[in-house]
TORLUMZA-751701 format. One line per 8 residues: number of its first residue (from 1); their letters; for each residue x, y, z of N, C-alpha, C. Coordinates in steps of 0.2 Angstrom, whole numbers. Atoms other than C-alpha are relative to their C-alpha. Layout:
N
NUM) A) X,Y,Z,X,Y,Z,X,Y,Z  ...
end
This chain:
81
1) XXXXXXXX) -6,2,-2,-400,-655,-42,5,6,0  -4,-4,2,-390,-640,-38,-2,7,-3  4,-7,3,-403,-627,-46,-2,6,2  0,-4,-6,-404,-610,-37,-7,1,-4  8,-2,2,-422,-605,-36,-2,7,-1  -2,-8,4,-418,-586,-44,3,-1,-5  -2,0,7,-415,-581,-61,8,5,3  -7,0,-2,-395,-578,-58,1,4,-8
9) XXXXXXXX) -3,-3,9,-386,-565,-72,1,-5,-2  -2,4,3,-381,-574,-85,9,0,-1  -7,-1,2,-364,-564,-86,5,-7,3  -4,6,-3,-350,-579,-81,6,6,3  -6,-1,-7,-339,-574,-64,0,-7,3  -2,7,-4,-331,-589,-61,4,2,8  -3,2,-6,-322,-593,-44,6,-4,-2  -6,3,1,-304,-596,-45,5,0,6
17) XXXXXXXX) -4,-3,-6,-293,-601,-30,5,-6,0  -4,3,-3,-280,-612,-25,1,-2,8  1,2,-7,-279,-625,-11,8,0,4  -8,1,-1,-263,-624,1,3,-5,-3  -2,6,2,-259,-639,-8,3,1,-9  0,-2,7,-258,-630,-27,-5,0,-3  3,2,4,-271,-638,-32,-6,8,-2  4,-5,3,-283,-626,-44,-7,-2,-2
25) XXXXXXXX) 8,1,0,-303,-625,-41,-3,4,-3  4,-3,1,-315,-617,-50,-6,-3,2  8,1,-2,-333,-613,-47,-4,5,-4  5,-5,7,-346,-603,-59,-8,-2,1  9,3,1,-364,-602,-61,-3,-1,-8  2,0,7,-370,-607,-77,-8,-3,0  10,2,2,-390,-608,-82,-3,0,6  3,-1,-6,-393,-606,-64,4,-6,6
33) XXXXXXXX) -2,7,-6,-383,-620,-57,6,3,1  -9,1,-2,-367,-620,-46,2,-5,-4  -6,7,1,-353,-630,-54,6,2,1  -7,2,-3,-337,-637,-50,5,-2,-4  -4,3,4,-322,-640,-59,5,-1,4  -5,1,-5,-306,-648,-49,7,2,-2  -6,-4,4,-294,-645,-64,-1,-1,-6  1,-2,9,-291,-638,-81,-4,-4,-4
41) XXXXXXXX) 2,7,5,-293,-654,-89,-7,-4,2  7,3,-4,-309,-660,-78,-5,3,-3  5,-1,0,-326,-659,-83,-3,3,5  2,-1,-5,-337,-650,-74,-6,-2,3  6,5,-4,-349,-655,-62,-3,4,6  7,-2,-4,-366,-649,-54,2,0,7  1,2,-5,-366,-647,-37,-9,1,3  5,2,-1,-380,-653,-27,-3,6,4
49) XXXXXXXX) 2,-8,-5,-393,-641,-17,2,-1,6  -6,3,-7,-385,-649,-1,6,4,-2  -8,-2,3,-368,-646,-9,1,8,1  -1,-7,-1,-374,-628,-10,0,4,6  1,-1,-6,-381,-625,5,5,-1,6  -6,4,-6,-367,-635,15,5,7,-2  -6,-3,3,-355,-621,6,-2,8,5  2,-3,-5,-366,-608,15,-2,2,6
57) XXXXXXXX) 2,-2,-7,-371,-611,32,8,1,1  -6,1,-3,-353,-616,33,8,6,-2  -1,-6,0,-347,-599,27,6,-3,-6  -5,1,4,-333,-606,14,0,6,-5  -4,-6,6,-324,-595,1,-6,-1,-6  6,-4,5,-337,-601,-11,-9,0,2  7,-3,-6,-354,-599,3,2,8,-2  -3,-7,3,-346,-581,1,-3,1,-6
65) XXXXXXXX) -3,-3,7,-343,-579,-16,-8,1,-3  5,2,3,-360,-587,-20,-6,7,4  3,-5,-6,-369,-574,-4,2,6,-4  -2,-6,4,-360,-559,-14,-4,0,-6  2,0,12,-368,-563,-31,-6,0,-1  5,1,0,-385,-570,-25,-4,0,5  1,0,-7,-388,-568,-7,-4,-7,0  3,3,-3,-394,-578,5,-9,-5,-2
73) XXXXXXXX) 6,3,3,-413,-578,2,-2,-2,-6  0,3,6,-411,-581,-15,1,-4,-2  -2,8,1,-404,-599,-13,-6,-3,3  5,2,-3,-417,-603,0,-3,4,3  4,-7,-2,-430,-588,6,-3,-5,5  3,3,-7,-437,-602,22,8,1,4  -6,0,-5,-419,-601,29,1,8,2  -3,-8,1,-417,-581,26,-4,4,8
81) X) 4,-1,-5,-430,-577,40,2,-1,7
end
């Protein structure tokens, strides 16, 4: 759930942005998984391989962020082709 199928640095670059609304998102890879935090005070929480993959086709800030760090083939090497 959420497990990218490459061994991911381990260094931690999180994803920090704000929505027009204020609100403050993180995103990070830890142990090989995406996660998601909504705010400071929240747990965080796994995204699913859907959840990843929806972030990438549909090019979002963290499809990017996640595309810069691990490319494409890296998350799914049948789709990279």
């Amino acid at each position: 759930m959420g497990r990218l199928r490459t061994g991911i640095p381990r260094q931690r670059n999180d994803l920090i942005f704000t929505s027009p609304a204020g609100a403050v998102q993180r995103y990070r890879v830890n142990a090989g998984n995406v996660e998601f935090q909504r705010s400071q005070n929240s747990d965080w929480r796994q995204l699913t391989s859907d959840e990843v993959l929806q972030h990438l086709v549909l090019n979002t800030v963290v499809g990017n962020w996640l595309r810069g760090r691990i490319g494409w083939a890296a998350v799914y090497p049948e789709q990279a082709s």
